[in-house]
C-alpha positions as CSV (number, residue, x, y, z in Angstrom):
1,X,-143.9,-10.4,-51.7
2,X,-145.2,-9.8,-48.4
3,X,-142.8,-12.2,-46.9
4,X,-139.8,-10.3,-48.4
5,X,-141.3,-7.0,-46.4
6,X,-141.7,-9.1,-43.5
7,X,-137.4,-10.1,-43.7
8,X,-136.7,-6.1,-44.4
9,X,-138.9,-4.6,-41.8
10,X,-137.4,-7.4,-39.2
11,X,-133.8,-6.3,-40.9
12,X,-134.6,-2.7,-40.3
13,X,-135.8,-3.4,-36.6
14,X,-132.9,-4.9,-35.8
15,X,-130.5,-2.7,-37.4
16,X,-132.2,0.3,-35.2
17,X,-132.0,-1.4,-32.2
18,X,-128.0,-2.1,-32.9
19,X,-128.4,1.4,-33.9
20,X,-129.9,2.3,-30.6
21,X,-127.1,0.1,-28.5
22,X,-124.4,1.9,-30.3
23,X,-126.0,5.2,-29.2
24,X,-126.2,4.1,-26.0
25,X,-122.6,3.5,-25.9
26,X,-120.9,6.2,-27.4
27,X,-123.3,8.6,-25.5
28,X,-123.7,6.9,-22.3
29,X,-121.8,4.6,-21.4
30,X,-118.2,5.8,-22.9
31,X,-118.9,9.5,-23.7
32,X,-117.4,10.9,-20.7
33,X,-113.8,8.9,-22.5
34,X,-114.9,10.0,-25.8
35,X,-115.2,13.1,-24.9
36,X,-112.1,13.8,-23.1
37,X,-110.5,12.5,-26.4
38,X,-112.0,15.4,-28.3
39,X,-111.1,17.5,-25.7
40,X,-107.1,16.7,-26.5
41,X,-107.7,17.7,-30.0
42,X,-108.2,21.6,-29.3
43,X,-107.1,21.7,-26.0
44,X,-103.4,22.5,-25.4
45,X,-101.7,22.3,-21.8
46,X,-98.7,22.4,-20.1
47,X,-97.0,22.7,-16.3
48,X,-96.1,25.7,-14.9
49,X,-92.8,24.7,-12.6
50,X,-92.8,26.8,-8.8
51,X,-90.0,28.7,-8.0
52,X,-88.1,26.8,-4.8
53,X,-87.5,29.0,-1.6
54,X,-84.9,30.2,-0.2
55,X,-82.5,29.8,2.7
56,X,-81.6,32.5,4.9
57,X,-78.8,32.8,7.6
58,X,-80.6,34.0,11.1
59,X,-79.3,37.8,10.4
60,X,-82.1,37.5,6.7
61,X,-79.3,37.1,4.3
62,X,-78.8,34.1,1.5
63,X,-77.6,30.5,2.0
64,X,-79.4,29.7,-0.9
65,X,-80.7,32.2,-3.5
66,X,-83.4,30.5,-6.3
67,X,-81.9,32.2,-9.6
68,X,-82.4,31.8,-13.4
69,X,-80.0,29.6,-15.2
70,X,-80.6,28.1,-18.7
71,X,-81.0,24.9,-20.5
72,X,-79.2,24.7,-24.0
73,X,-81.0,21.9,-26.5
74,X,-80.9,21.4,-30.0
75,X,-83.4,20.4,-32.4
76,X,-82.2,17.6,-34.8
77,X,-84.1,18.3,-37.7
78,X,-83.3,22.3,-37.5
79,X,-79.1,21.3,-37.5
80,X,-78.0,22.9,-41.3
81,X,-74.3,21.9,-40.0
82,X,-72.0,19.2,-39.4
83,X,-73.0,17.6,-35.9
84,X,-69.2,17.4,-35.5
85,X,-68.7,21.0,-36.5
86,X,-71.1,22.7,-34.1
87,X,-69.5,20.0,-31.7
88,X,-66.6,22.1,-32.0
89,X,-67.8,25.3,-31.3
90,X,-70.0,24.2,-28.3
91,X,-67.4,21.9,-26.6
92,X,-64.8,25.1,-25.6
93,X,-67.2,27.4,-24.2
94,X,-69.6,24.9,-22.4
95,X,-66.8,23.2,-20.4
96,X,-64.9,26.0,-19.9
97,X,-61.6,24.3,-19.9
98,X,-58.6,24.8,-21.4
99,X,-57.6,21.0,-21.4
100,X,-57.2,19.7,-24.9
101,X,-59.0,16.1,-23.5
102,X,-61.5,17.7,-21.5
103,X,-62.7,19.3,-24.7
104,X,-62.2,16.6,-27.1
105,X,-64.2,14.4,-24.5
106,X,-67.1,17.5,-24.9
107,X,-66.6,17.6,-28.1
108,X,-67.3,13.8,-28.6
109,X,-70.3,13.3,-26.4
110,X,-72.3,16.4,-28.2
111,X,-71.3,15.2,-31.7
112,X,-72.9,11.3,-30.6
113,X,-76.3,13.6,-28.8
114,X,-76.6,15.7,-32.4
115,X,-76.5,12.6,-34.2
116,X,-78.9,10.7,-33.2
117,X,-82.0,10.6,-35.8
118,X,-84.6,8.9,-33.6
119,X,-85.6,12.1,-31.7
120,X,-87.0,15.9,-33.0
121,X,-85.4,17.4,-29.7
122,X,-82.5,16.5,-27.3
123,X,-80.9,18.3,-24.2
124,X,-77.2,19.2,-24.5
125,X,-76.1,20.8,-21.0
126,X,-78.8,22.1,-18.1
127,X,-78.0,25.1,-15.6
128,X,-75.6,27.3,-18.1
129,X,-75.3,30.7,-16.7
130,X,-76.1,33.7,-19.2
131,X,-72.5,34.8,-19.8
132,X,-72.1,31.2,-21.7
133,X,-75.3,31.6,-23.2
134,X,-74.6,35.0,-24.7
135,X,-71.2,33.3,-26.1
136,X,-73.0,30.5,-28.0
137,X,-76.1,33.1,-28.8
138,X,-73.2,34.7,-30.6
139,X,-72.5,32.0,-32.7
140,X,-75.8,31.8,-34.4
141,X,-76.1,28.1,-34.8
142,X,-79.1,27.1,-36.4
143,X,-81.3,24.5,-34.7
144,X,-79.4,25.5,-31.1
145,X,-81.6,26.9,-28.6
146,X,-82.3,27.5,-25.2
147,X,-85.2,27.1,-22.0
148,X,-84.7,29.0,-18.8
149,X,-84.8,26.9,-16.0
150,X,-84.4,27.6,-12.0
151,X,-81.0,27.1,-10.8
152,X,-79.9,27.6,-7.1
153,X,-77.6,30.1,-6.3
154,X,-74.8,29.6,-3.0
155,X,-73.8,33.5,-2.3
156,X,-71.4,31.5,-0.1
157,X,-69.6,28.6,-2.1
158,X,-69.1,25.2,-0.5
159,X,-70.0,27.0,2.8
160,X,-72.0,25.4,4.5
161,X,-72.8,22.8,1.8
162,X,-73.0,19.2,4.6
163,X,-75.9,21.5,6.3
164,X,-77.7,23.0,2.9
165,X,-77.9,19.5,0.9
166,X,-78.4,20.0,-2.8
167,X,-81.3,20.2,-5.4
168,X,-80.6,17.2,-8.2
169,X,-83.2,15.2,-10.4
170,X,-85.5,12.4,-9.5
171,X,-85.9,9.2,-11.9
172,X,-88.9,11.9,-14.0
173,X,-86.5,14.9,-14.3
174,X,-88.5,17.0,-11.6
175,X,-86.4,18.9,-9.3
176,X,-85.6,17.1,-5.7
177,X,-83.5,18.2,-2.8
178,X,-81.4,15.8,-1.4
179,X,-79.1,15.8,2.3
180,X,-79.6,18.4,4.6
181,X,-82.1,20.9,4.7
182,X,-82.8,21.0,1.1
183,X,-84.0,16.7,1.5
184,X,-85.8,17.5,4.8
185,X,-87.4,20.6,3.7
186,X,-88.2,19.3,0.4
187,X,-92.1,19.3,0.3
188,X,-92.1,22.9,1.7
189,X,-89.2,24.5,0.0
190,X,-90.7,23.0,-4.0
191,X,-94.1,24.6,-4.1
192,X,-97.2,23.3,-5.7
193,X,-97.2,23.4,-9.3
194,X,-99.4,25.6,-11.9
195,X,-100.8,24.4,-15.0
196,X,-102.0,26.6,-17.9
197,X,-104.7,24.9,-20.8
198,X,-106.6,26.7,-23.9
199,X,-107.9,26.1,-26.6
200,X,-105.7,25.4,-30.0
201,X,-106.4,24.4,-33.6
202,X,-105.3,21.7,-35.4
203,X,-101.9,23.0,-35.9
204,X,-101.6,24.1,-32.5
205,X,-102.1,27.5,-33.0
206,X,-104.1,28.7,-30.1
207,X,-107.8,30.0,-30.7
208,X,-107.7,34.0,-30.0
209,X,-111.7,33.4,-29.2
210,X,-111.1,29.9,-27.1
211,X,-111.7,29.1,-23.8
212,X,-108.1,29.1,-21.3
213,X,-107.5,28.0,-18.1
214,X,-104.3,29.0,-15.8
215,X,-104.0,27.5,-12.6
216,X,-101.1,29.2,-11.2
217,X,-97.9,28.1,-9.3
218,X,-97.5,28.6,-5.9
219,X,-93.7,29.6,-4.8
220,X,-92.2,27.4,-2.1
221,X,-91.7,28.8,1.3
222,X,-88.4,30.6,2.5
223,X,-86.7,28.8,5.5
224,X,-84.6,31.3,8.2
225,X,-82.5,29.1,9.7
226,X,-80.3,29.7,13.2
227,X,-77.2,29.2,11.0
228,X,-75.2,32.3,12.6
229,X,-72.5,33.5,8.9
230,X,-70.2,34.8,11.6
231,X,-70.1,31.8,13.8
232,X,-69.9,29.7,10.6
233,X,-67.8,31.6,8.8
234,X,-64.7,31.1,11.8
235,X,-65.8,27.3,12.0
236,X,-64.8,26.6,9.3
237,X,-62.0,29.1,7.9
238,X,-60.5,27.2,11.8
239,X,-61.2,23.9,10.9
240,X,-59.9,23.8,7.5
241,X,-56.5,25.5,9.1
242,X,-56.4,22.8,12.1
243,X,-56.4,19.7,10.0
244,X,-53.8,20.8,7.6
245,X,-52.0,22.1,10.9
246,X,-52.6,18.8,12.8
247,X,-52.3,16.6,9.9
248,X,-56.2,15.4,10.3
249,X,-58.2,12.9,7.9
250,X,-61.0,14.7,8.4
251,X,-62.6,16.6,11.4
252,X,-66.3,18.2,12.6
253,X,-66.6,21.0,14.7
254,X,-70.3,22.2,15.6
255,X,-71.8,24.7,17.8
256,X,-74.6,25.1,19.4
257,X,-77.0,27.1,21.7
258,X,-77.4,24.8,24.6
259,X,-80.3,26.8,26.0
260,X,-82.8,26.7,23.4
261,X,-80.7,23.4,21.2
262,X,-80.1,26.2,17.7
263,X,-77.5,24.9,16.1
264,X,-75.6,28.0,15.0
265,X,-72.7,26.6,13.3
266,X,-71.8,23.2,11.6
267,X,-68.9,22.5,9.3
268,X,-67.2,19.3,8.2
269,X,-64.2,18.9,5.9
270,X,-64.2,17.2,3.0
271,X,-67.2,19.2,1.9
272,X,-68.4,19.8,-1.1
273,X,-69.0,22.4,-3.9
274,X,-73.4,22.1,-3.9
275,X,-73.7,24.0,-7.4
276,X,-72.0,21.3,-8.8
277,X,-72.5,18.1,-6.9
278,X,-72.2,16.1,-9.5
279,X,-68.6,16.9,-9.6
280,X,-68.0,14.6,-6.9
281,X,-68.9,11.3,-5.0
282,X,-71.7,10.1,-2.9
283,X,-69.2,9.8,0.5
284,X,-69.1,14.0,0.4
285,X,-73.2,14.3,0.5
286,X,-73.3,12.7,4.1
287,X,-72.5,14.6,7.1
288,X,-70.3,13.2,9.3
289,X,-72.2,15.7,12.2
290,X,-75.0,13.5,11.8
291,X,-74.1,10.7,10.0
292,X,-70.4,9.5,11.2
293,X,-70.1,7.7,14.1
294,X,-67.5,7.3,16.8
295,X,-66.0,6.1,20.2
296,X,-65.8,9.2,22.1
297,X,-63.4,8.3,24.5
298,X,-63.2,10.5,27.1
299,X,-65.7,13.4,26.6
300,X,-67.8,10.8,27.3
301,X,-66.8,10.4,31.2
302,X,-69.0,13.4,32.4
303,X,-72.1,11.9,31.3
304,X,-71.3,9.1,33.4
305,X,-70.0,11.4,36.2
306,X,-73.7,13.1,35.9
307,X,-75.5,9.8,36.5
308,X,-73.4,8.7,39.4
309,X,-74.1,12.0,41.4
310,X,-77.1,12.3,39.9
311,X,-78.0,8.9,41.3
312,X,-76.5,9.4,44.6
313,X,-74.3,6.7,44.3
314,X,-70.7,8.8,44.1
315,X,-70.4,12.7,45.2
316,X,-67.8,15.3,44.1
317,X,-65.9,14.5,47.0
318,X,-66.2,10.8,46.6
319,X,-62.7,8.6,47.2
320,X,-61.5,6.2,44.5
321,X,-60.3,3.6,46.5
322,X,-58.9,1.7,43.5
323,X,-57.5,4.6,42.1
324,X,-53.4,3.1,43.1
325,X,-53.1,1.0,40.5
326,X,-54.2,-0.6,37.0
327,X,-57.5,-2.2,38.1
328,X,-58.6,-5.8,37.2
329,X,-62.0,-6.8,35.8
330,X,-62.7,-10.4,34.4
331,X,-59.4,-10.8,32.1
332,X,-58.7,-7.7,31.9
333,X,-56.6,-5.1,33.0
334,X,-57.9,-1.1,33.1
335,X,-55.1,1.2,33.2
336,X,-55.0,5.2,32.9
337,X,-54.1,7.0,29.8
338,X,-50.5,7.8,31.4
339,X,-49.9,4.8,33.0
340,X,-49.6,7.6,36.5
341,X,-52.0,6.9,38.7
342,X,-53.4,9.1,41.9
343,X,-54.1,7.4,45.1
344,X,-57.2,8.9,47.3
345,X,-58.4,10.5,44.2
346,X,-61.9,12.5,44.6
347,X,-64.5,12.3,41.4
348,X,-63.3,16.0,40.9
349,X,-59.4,14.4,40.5
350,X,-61.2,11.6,38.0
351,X,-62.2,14.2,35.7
352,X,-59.0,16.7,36.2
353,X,-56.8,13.6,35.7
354,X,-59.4,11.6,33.5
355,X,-58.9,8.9,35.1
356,X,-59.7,5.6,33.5
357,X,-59.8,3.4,36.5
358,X,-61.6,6.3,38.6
359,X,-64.5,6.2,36.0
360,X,-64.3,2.2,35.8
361,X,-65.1,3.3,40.0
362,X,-67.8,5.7,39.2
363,X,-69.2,2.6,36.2
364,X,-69.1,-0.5,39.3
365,X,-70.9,2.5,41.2
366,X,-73.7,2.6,38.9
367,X,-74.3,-0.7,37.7
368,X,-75.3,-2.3,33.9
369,X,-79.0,-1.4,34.8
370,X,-78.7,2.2,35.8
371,X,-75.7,3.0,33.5
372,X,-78.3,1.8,30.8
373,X,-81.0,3.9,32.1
374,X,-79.5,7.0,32.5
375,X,-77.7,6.5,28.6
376,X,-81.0,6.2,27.7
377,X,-81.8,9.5,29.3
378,X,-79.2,11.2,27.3
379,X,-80.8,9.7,24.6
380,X,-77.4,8.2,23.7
381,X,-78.6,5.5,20.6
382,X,-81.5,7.2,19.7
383,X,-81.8,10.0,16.7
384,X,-81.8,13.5,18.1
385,X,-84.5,14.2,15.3
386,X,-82.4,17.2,13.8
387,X,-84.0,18.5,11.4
388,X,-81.2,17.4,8.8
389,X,-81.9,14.7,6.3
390,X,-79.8,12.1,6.3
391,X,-79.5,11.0,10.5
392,X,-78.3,8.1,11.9
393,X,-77.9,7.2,14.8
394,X,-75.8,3.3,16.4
395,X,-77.6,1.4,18.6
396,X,-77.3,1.2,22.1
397,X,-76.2,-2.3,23.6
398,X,-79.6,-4.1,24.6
399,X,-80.9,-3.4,28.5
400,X,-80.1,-7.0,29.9
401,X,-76.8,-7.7,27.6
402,X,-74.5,-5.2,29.3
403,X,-72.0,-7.7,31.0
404,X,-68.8,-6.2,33.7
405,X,-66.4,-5.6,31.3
406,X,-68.7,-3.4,29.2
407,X,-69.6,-1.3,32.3
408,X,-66.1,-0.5,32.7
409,X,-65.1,0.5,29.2
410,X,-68.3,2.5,28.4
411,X,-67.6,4.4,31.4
412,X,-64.6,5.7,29.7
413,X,-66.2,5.9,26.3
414,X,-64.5,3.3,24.6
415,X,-66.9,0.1,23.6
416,X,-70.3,2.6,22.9
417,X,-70.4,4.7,19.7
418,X,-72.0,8.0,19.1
419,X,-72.3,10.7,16.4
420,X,-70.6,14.0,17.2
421,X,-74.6,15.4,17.4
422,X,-75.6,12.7,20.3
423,X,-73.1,14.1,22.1
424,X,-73.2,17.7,22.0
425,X,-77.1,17.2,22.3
426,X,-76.4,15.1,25.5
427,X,-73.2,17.4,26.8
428,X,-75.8,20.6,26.2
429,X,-78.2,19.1,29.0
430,X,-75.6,19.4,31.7
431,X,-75.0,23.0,30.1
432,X,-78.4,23.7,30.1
433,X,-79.1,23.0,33.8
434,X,-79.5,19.3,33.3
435,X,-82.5,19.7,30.4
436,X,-81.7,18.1,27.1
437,X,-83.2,19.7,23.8
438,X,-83.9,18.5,20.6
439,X,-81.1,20.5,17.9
440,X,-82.7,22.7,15.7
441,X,-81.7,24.2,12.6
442,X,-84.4,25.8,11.0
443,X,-85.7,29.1,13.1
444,X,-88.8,29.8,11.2
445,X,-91.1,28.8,7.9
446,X,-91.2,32.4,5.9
447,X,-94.4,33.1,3.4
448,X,-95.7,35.9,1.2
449,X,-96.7,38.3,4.1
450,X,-96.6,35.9,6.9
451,X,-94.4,33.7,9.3
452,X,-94.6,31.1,11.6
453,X,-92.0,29.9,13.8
454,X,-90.8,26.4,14.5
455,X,-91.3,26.0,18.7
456,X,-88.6,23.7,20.0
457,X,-90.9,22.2,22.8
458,X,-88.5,19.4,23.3
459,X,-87.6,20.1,26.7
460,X,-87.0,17.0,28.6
461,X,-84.8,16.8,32.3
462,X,-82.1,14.3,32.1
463,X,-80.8,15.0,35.8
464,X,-81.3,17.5,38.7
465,X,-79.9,20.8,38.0
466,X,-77.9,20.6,41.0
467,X,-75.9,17.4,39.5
468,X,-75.3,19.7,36.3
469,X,-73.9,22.1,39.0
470,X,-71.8,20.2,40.5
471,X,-70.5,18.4,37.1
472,X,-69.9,21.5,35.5
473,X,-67.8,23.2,38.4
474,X,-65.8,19.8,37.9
475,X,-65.5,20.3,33.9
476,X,-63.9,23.6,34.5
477,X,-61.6,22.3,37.0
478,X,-60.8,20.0,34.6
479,X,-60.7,22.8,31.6
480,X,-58.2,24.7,33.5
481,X,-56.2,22.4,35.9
482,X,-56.3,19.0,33.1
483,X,-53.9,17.6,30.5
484,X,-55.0,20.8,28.0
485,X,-54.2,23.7,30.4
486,X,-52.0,24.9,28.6
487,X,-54.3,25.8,26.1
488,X,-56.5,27.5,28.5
489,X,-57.8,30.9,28.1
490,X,-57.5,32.2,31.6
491,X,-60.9,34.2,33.2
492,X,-63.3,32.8,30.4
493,X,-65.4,30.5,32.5
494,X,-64.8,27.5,30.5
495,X,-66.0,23.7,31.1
496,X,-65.0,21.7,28.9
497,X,-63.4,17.7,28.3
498,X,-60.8,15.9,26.4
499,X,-61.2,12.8,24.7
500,X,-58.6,10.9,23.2
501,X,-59.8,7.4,21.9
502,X,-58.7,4.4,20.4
503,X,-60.2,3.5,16.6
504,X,-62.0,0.1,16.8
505,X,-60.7,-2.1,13.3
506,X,-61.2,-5.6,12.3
507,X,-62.4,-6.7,16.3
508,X,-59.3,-4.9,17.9
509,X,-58.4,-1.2,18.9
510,X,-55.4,0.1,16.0
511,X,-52.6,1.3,18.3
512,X,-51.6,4.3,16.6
513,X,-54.6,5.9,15.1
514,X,-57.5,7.8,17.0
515,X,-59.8,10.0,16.9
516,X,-59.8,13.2,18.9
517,X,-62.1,15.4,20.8
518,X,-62.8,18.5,22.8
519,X,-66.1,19.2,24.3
520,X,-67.3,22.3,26.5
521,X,-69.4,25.3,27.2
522,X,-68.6,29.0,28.1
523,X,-69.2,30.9,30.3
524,X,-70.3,27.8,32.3
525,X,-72.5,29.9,34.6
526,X,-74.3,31.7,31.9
527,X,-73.3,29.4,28.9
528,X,-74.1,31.6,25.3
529,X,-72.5,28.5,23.3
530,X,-71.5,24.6,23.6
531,X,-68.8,23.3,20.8
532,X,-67.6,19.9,19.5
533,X,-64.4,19.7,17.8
534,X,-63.7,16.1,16.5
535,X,-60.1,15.2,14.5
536,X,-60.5,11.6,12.8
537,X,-56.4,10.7,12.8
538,X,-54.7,13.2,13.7
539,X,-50.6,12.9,12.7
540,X,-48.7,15.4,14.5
541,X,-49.7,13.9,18.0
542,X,-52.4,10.7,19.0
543,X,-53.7,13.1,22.0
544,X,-56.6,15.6,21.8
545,X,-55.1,17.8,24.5
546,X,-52.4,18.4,21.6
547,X,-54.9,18.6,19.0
548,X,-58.3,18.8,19.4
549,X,-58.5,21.2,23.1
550,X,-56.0,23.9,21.2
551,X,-58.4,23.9,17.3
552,X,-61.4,24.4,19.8
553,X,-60.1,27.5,21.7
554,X,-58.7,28.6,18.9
555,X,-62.3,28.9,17.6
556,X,-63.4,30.4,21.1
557,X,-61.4,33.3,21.0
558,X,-63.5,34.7,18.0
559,X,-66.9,33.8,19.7
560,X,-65.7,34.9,22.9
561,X,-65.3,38.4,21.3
562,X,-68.4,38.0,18.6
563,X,-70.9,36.7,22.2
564,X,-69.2,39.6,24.3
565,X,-67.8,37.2,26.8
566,X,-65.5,38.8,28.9
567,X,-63.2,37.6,31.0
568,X,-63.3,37.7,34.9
569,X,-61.3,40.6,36.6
């Protein structure tokens, strides 16, 4: 007897000391878990999504508008009709096309969505505007509803669309800008998100007498940009007019404030429609301003005009004395763009005449060490750092590899590859007194009740200002006395340079295709604007004096009258 009270008090012992462990545990060691388990019982939470900013033109008004759009779904077990039937009805007014395959296409993919027995609840179409949603409200198809959702809205269309970017999806559904201010702005432009909790029975129902929580959503920030509409608006209404007139591939035209580096206008065709990107391919998102490169040709002869004088190895008045004749370097044989060539001809005569042999002169001048220095200046191979998502930028040939023959065609712009912003960022410098600045398209960061403005501090001086000078008086010799005088507006102070160059294919230079360019600044004493206009294959004629130097006047005349330029006398 009393060792059977012995075995149950030792049983009971040891039973309240597992008791006691198990204790310990639940309330110790894991309650913290255990208790945020039972918290998920009655608690009931959800995100609350942050309106995206906006974009603004600089005069305040829309590029990009945030605006209310809505999401249709259905819920499977809801459906009382055939999946093919309400198929049917949807497919017409959700495409919004007339095309008897387009619709029975629509009509296919919603019927294989609604029947799918796996899932409760299944998206059929996001960002539908309200006039389809009344239409299918109409209807009154059971199990079909609808979840607003933030749309962006483009006042403007496809304007602007290469500079804008586009808000899409990333791999968990959330909203993401992509290209263009919308990718490099993201972070700014999405907000921080809310989140509201309470508490709920076991239904779900909430507890009128529970505890709640609401965090709440902060909006993203507004971005005013230096995009000018007028300015824009002529770029591109021009451009899209020049390449059907010139027979282009494609072409880029962007201007610029060469004082400050604001990029007030930017347009590249193809473009693209941003409210409904999905509509086309990848090769529209990227912007050939920033993303294409090119041989410039010879736009690219009054850098290398600015580091020769600069230097001190050539002046203005500087004789070519190889300037008789094709000129001979290692195998090779250098010859002007006319086969005409200009005895005795000054640096000023190079650049009127552009001059292939009297820039291979001005290249021998300088040398592969300081030609690669003063490049380097210019930044030429480096990003400008515009803030654009979506920059490349094609690497300079390494310091000690720069052999004779690369001298001489780099001098002319042929062999070296830029995008069209490297160059109007290095072109601005001698606009802008010989200062290069970083391009800039966003003006300001706009909040609830406060502002703060993005300071372009880039300031950097490539040469003296007196080698600007003297390089601009020889651009606008060139402007008005060169192979596109004829476009010239007389008395409007332009400096500006043609470019006409070869297209590099498979190791070799294609003898019929190029690319061409037209480059400059008015007025050129007081410049209010610098402009690139760049035609990839143009048909009508191979040169840019015929192409290119007439599209970019063209666009002058309207900012000659929007800037109040006026011409002399």
């Amino acid at each position: 007897m009393i060792t059977r009270l012995r075995v149950y008090t030792l049983l009971f012992i040891v039973f309240f000391i597992v008791l006691l462990i198990r204790l310990f545990y639940w309330q110790i060691y894991n309650g913290s878990n255990l208790s945020a388990e039972a918290r998920t019982q009655y608690k009931q939470g959800r995100s609350l999504s942050a309106q995206r900013g906006e974009i603004l033109a600089s005069d305040g008004s829309w590029l990009v508008a945030s605006g209310q759009s809505w999401l249709i779904y259905a819920s499977i077990p809801n459906l009382k009709n055939d999946p093919k039937k309400i198929a049917e009805k949807l497919a017409p007014i959700l495409i919004e096309s007339e095309d008897r395959k387009d619709i029975l296409e629509e009509i296919d993919r919603i019927t294989s969505l609604l029947q799918k027995k796996d899932i409760v609840w299944i998206s059929l179409k996001s960002r539908i505007s309200d006039d389809i949603k009344n239409k299918i409200d109409e209807l009154k198809i059971e199990g079909i509803g609808f979840e607003p959702v933030e749309s962006r809205i483009y006042p403007e269309g496809s304007s602007s669309a290469q500079i804008l970017g586009f808000v899409g999806k990333d791999d968990e559904g959330n909203d993401k800008g992509y290209f263009g201010i919308e990718g490099f702005y993201d972070l700014p432009l999405s907000g921080k998100p809310g989140f509201i909790s309470r508490d709920a029975d076991a239904s779900g129902i909430p507890i009128i007498l529970g505890s709640s929580r609401e965090v709440s959503a902060i909006k993203g920030v507004n971005l005013s940009t230096h995009i000018d509409k007028s300015v824009q608006f002529s770029i591109e209404k021009k451009l899209k007019k020049g390449i059907e007139q010139y027979g282009a591939v494609s072409g880029t035209v962007i201007v610029m404030d060469p004082k400050q580096g604001s990029i007030l206008g930017m347009s590249s065709i193809p473009s693209y429609d941003p409210s409904r990107y999905w509509e086309y391919g990848d090769t529209f998102f990227n912007n050939p301003a920033i993303f294409s490169s090119f041989e410039p040709g010879s736009i690219f002869k009054v850098l290398i005009m600015a580091a020769g004088i600069d230097a001190g190895v050539i002046k203005p008045e500087t004789i070519c004395d190889v300037c008789s004749g094709p000129y001979r370097i290692d195998k090779y044989s250098i010859e002007t763009w006319n086969n005409q060539y200009h005895p005795n001809s000054t640096m000023v005569d190079v650049i009127v005449n552009s001059d292939n042999v009297g820039m291979t002169f001005v290249g021998e001048k300088l040398g592969p060490q300081m030609m690669f220095e003063y490049l380097t200046k210019f930044k030429i191979g480096e990003p400008t750092g515009i803030d654009l998502q979506g920059e490349i930028s094609p690497k300079l040939r390494e310091k000690d590899s720069w052999s004779i023959v690369d001298v001489a065609t780099a001098s002319f712009g042929q062999g070296i590859a830029v995008t069209p912003i490297q160059m109007i960022r290095a072109v601005a410098a001698i606009a802008n007194g010989g200062v290069i600045r970083r391009p800039q398209v966003v003006e300001k960061i706009v909040g609830d009740g406060w502002e703060d403005v993005i300071n372009n501090d880039s300031a950097e001086r490539v040469i003296s200002e007196k080698a600007a000078n003297e390089v601009t008086l020889m651009m606008a010799e060139a402007a008005s006395r060169g192979e596109s005088k004829w476009t010239y507006k007389k008395g409007f102070r332009v400096a500006g340079k043609t470019g006409t160059a070869q297209i590099p294919i498979a190791g070799h230079y294609d003898e019929e295709k190029t690319n061409a360019s037209f480059i400059g600044f008015a007025p050129y004493n007081d410049p209010k604007f610098v402009m690139l206009v760049t035609l990839q294959e143009p048909s009508t004629s191979p040169w840019a004096s015929e192409t290119a130097a007439p599209l970019w006047y063209s666009i002058a005349g309207d900012l000659f009258t929007y800037f109040g330029i006026q011409p002399e006398n």
